[in-house]
C-alpha positions in Angstrom: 52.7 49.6 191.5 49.8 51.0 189.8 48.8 49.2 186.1 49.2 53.1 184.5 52.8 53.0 183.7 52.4 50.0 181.9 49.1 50.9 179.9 51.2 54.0 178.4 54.2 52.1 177.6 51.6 49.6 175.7 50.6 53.0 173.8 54.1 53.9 173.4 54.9 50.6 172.1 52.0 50.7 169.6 53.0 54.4 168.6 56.6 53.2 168.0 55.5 50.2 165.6 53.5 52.6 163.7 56.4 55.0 163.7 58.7 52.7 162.2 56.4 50.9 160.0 55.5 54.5 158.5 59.4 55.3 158.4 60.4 51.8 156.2 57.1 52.5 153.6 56.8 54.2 150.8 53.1 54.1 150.5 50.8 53.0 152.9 47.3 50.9 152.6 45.1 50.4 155.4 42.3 47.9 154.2 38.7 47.3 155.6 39.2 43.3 156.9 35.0 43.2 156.7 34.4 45.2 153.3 37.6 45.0 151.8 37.0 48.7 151.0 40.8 50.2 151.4 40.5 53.1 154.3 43.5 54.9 153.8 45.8 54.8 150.4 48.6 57.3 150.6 52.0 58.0 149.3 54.8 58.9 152.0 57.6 58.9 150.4 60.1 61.2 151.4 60.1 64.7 149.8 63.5 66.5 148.9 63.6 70.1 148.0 65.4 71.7 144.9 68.8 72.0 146.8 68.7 68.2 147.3 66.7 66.8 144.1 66.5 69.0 141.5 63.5 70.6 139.5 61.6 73.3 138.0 62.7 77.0 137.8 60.3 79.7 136.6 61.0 83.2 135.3 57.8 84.6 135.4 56.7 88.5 134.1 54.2 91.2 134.3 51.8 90.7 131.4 51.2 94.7 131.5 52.4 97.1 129.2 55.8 98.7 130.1 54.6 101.9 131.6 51.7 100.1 133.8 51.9 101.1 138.0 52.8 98.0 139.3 52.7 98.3 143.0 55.4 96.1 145.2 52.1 95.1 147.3 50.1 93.8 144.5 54.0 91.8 143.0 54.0 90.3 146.1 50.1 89.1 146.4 50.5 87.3 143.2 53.9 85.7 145.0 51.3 84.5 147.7 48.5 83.5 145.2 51.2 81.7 142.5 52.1 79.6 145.7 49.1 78.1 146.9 48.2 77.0 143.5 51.5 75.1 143.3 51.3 73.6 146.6 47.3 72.3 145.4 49.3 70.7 142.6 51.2 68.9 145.2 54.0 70.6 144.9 55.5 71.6 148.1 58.4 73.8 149.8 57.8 76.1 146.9 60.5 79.2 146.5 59.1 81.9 145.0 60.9 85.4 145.3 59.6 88.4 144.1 62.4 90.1 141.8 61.1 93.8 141.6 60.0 96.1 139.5 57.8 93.3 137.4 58.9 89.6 137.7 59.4 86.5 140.4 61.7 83.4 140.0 59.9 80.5 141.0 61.6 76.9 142.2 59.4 73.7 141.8 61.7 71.0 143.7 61.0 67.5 142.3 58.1 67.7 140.4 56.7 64.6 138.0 54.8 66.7 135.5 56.4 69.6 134.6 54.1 70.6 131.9 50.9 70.5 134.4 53.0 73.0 136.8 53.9 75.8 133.4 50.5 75.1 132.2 48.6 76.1 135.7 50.9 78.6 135.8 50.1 80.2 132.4 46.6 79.6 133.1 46.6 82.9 135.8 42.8 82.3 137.0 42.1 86.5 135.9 38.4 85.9 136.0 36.3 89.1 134.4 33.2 90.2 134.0 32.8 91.9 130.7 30.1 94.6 129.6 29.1 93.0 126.1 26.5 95.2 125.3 23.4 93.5 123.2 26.0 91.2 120.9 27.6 88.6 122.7 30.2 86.6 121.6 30.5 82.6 121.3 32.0 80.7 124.2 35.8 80.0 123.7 36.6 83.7 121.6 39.6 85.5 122.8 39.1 89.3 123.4 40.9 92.1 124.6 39.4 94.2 127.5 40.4 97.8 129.4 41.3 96.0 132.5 45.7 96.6 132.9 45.4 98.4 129.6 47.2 102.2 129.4 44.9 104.9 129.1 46.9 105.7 125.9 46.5 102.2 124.6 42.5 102.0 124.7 42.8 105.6 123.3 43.6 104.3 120.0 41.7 101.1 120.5 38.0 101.1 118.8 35.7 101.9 121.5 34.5 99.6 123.9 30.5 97.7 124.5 28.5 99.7 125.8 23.9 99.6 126.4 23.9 102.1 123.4 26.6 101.1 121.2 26.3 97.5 120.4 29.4 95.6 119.1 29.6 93.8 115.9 31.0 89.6 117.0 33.8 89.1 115.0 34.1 87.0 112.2 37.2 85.1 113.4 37.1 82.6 116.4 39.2 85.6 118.1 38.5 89.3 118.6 41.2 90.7 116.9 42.1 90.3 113.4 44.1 87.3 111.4 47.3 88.5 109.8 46.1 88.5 106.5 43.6 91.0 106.7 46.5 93.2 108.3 45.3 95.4 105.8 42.0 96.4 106.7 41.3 98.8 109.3 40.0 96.3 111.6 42.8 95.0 112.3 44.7 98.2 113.6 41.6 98.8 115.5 40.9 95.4 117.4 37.8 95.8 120.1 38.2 96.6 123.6 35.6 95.7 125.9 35.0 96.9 128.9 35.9 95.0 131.9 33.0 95.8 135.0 34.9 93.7 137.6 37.4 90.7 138.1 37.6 88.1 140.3 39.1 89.6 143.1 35.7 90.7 144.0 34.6 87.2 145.0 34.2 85.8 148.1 33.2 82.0 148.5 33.7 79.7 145.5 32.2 76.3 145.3 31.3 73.7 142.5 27.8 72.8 142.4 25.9 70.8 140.3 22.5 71.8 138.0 19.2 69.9 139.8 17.8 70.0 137.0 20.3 69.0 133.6 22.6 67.6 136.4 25.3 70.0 134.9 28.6 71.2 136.4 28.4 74.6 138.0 30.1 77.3 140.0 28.6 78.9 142.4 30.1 82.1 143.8 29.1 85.1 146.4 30.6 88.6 145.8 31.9 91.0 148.7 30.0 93.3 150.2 31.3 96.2 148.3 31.2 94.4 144.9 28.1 93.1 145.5 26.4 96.4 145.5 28.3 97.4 142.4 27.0 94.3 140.8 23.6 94.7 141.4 24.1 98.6 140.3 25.4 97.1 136.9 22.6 94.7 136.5 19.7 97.2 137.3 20.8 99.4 134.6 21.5 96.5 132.1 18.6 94.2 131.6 18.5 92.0 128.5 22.1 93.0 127.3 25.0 90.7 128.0 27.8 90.2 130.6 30.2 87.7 129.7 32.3 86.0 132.0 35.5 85.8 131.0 38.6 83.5 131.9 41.9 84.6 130.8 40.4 86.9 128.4 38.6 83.8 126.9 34.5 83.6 126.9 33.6 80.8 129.0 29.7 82.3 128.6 27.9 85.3 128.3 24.3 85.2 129.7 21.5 87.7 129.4 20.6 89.8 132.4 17.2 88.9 132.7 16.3 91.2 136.2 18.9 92.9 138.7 21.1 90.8 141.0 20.7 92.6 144.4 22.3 89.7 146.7 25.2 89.4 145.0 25.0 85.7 144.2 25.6 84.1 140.6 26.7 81.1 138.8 29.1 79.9 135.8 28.1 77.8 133.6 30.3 76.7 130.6 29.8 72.8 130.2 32.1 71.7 132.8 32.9 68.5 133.5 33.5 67.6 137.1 37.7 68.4 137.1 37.2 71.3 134.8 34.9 72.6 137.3 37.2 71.7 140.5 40.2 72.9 138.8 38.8 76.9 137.6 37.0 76.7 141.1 40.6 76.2 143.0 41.8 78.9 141.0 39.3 81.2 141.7 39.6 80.1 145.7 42.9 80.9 146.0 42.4 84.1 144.0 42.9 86.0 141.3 46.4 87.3 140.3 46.4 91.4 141.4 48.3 91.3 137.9 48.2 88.9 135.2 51.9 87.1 134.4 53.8 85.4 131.9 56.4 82.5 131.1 59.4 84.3 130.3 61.5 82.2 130.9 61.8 78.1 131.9 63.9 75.3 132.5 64.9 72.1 134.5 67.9 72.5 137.3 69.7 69.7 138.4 70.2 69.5 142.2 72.7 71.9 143.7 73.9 69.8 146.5 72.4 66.4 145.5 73.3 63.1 147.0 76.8 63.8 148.5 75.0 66.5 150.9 73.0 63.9 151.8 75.1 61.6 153.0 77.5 63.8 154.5 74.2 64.9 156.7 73.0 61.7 157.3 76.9 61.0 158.6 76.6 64.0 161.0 73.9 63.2 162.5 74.4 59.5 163.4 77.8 60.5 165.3 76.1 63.6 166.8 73.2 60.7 168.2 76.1 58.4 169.1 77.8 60.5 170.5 74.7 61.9 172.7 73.7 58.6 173.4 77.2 57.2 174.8 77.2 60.2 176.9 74.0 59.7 178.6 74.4 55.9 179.0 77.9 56.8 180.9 77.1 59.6 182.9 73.6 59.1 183.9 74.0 55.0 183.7 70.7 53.1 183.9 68.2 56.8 183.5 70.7 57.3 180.8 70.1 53.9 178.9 66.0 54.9 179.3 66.9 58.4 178.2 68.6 56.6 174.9 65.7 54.2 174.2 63.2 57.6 174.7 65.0 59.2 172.0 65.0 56.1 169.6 61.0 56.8 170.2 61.7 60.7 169.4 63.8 59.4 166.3 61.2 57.6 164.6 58.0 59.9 165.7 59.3 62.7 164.1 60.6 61.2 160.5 56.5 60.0 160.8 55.3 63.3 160.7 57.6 64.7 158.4 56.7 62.0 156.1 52.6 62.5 157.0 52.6 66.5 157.1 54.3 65.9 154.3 57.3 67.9 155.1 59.9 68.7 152.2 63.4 68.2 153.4 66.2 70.8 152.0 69.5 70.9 153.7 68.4 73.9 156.0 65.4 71.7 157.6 67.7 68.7 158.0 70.3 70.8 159.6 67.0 72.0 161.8 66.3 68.2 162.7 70.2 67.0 163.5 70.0 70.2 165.9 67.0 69.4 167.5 68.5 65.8 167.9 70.5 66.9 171.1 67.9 69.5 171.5 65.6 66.2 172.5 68.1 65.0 175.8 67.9 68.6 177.5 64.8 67.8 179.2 66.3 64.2 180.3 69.4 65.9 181.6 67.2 68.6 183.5 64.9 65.7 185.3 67.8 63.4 185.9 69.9 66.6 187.7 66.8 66.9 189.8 66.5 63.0 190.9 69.7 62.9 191.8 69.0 65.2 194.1 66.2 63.8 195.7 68.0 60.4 196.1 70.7 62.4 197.9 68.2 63.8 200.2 66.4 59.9 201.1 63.6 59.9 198.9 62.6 56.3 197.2 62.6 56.4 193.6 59.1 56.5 192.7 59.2 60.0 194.9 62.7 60.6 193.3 60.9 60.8 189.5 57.9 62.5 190.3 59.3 65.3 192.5 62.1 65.1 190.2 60.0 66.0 187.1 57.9 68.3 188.9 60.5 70.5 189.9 62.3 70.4 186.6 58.9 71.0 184.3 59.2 74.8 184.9 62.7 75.2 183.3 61.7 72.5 180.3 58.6 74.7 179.4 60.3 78.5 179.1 63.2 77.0 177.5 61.3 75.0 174.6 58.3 77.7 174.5 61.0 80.1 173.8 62.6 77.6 170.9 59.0 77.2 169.7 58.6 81.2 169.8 62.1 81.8 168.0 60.3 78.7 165.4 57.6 81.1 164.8 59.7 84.2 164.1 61.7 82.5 161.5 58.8 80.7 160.3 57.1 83.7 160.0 60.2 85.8 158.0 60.4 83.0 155.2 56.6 83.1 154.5 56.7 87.3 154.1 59.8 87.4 152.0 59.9 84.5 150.1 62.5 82.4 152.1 61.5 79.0 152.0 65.3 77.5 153.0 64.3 79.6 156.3 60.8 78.3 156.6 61.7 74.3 156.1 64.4 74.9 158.8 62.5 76.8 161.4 59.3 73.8 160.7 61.5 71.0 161.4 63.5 72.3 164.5 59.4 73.2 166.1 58.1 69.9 165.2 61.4 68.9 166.9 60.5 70.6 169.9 57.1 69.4 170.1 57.8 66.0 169.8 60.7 65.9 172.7 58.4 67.7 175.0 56.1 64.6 174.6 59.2 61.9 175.1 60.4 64.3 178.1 56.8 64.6 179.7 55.2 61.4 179.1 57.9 58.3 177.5 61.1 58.8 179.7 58.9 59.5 183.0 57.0 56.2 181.7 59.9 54.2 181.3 61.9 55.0 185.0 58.3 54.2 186.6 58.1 50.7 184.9 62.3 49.4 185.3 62.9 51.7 188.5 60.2 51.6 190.8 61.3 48.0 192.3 64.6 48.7 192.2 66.4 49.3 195.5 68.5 52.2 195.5 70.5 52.0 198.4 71.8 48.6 197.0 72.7 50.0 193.0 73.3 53.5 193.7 76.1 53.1 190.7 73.3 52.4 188.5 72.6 55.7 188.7 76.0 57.6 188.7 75.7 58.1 191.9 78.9 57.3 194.8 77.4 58.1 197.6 74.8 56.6 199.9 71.4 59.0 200.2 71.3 60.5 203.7 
């Protein structure tokens, strides 16, 4: 007998401790023995979605004036960008459904701070650069601009900043007037300025840092298209101000000192190093197509909670007894390997769903009890196929390999077409905001993937290291088989 069988069931063996030692922790430490420096510090506790645990849900709105265009497309790329900020708050299985003409519920399952999630929400990342003419404004003034404003509303608005007409700063630490000088005309007339391009024109964002002060900085590069506009913009406006505004608040408005041809810049505003990261992930993951507000927000207990659970957890330990017994009787010893292959299946896959991390709702448990006797249909197909071989005289060690050979061809088209069905779901939740649909169809393909690796390489390593001494003529019950080969 060749020494490979038993070096993969020492890796098996190894992967299994791992397995189960990541399955019983909630956070795991891996330490440097010779530096003491810790290599790996990571929480892997398991995450339940909304359905299970509870959590945040989010009325959010169309901060546009009522008779603004609001395309379905551009509702449903905010969906998308509102999204991947929550998940880089560490906030997973997200549902956010777009609820047309102008808003989208959002569901937050199990969150700790509930307050950062509202608050990064609010903050919508609309990044503008604003024409300020030859007055700038401090750092930290709120203005209005034209940007989502009805052409009747800047109609009655005073006119905007333009090379010609410079603008007055306003007294106030805002651009539009206290309520006690309601009064005056200023304040029936607050300034628009004009708003040359947002930050959906940006390409790459990254956080840099001054060589010189040592300062906190974003970099960004502009697309092609806006690029060119850009540097049209700066050509014709040298030594009069374009501000950069956040959330229609001046983070700073620098001088154009010579045009800006490659369309390269930076923003300075005195970040410190998370201010920095946190206004550059926003900007990464876009800006909102249309800015949004809170309308509404509150905390939901969880709609199926702990009894679901358990009543889950109940099905699936009969359905694997009940698959186990029946491989252990019917396929005797090959069946007993079979059962210890899919212990190994067991504890692989809760790893990764604790390491991806993957957020369990009831759908995506429901996905992993099904794949549970989804992970035996390979076994069944290879141990079909040896006893056939033993019935025709092969030895055992033939038996397997021939066996496994023959049966690889049905194993692959009918998991590959599992895995492609995976996909199409997958695929359905993440364009229509489904995410029950999505957590089901990501558990049943991880699933898959894993009992193609028991099926391939752990079951086909365990009958070569118990059965290739074993005589077959002389324990042919061992293998639920009567007769004697031919």
């Amino acid at each position: 007998m060749t020494r490979r069988p038993y070096l993969m069931l020492g890796l098996i063996l190894l992967l299994t401790a791992l397995a189960i030692w990541v399955d019983s922790s909630q956070r795991i430490t891996i330490i440097n023995p010779f530096n003491q420096k810790t290599l790996v510090d990571r929480n892997v506790a398991t995450r339940l979605g909304l359905d299970l645990r509870g959590g945040l849900q989010t009325l959010l709105e169309a901060d546009l004036p009522a008779d603004a265009d609001i395309t379905s497309d551009d509702l449903g790329v905010t969906r998308q960008i509102l999204e991947n900020r929550a998940n880089a708050l560490g906030v997973s299985e997200v549902v956010m459904q777009v609820a047309p003409p102008r808003r989208i519920v959002a569901e937050f399952p199990g969150i700790s701070n509930t307050e950062e999630v509202v608050a990064s929400l609010q903050q919508t990342g609309l990044l503008e650069f604003v024409d300020f003419g030859t007055s700038p404004l401090e750092p930290g003034t709120v203005i209005q601009t034209d940007y989502g404003q009805s052409p009747e509303a800047s109609a009655t608005a005073k006119p905007e900043a333009t090379a010609t007409a410079p603008v007055e700063p306003s007294p106030t630490p805002t651009a539009i007037a206290p309520p006690e000088a309601a009064a005056t005309p200023a304040a029936e007339t607050p300034t628009i300025y004009h708003t040359v391009m947002t930050g959906a024109a940006l390409d790459t964002v990254n956080v840099v840092r001054d060589p010189t002060t040592g300062s906190y900085e974003i970099s960004f590069i502009l697309k092609t298209d806006a690029a060119q506009l850009f540097a049209d913009f700066t050509k014709n406006h040298i030594k009069q101000y374009l501000a950069i505004v956040l959330d229609k608040k001046v983070i700073s408005a620098p001088i154009i000192e010579n045009e800006i041809s490659d369309g390269r810049g930076v923003i300075r505003g005195g970040f410190t190093s998370d201010s920095a990261n946190t206004l550059a992930v926003q900007l990464r993951y876009g800006s909102l197509p249309i800015p949004v507000k809170i309308v509404e927000s509150r905390t939901v207990g969880p709609t199926l909670g702990e009894e679901s659970i358990r009543r889950s957890m109940v099905a699936g330990v009969i359905g694997l007894t009940i698959v186990i017994l029946f491989m252990a009787l019917y396929y005797r010893l090959p069946g007993v390997l079979a059962d210890l292959a899919l212990g190994v299946y067991a504890v692989t896959s809760l790893m990764l769903f604790k390491l991806i991390p993957v957020v369990l709702t009831l759908p995506g448990i429901a996905g992993f009890i099904l794949s549970i006797g989804m992970a035996v249909d390979a076994n069944i197909l290879i141990f079909e196929r040896l006893k056939e071989e033993l019935r025709a005289g092969r030895n055992l060690r033939q038996a397997i390999d021939l066996g496994w050979s023959r049966a690889w061809l049905s194993i692959r088209d009918a998991n590959f077409s599992t895995l492609i069905t995976c996909a199409i779901l997958y695929w359905f939740g993440n364009t229509f905001g489904a995410s029950l649909v999505k957590g089901f169809s990501l558990t049943l393909a991880l699933g898959v993937l894993v009992s193609l690796f028991t099926a391939i390489v752990v079951t086909r390593t365990f009958l070569h290291v118990v059965l290739d001494n074993v005589k077959f003529a002389e324990h042919t019950r061992w293998f639920g088989i009567q007769e004697n080969p031919r």
